[in-house]
C-alpha positions as CSV (number, residue, x, y, z in Angstrom):
1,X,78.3,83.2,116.0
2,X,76.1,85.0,113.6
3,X,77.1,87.4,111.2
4,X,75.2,90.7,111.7
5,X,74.4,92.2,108.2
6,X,74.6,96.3,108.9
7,X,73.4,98.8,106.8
8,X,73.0,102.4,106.9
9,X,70.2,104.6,106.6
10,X,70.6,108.3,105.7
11,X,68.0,110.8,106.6
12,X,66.8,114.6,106.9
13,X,64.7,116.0,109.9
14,X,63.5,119.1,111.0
15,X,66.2,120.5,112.7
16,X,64.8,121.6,115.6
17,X,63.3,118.0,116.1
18,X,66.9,116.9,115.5
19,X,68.3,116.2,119.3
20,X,64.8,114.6,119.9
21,X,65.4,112.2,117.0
22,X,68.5,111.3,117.7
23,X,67.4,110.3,121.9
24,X,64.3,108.2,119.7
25,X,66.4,106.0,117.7
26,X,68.9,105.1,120.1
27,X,67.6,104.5,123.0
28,X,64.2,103.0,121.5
29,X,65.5,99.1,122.2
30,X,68.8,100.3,121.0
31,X,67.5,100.4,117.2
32,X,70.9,102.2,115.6
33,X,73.3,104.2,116.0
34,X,72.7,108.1,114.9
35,X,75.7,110.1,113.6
36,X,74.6,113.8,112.2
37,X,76.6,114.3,109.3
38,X,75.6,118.0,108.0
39,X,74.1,119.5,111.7
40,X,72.4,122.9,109.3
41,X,71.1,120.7,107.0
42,X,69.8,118.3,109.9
43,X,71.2,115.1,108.0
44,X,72.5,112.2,109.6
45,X,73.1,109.4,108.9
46,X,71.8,105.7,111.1
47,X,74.0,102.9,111.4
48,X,71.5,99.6,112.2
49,X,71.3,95.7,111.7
50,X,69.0,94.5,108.6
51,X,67.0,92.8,111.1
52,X,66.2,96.2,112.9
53,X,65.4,98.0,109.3
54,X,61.9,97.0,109.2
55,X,61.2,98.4,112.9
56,X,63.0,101.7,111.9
57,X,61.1,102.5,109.1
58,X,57.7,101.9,110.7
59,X,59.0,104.6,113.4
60,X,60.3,107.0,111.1
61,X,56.3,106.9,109.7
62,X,55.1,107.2,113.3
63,X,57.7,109.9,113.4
64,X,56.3,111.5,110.1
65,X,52.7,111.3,111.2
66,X,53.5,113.2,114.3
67,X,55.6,116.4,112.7
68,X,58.7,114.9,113.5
């Protein structure tokens, strides 16, 4: 069996896009796991496999482009 290299991935959102972001990244094919770490801040953080980093990051700019 493979070993599955993990990583995590800390981010801030608006907060009112926050619950929206979170139903995005885990139930787009199961792309990470969200945990918000500081809710009035809107940080949290995103605990994903290094293979699924590169998918991620090309949401989070779709994300970006669309005000999320």
């Amino acid at each position: 069996m493979e070993k599955v290299e993990e990583i995590t991935i800390r981010v801030k959102v608006p907060r009112s896009q926050l619950a929206l972001f979170v139903a995005i990244i885990e139930s787009y094919e199961e792309l990470g796991v969200v945990r918000i770490t500081h809710p009035r801040e809107a940080r949290a953080e995103i605990y994903t496999s290094a293979h699924s980093r590169e998918i991620l990051l090309q949401l989070f700019y779709s994300l970006y482009q669309e005000g999320i």
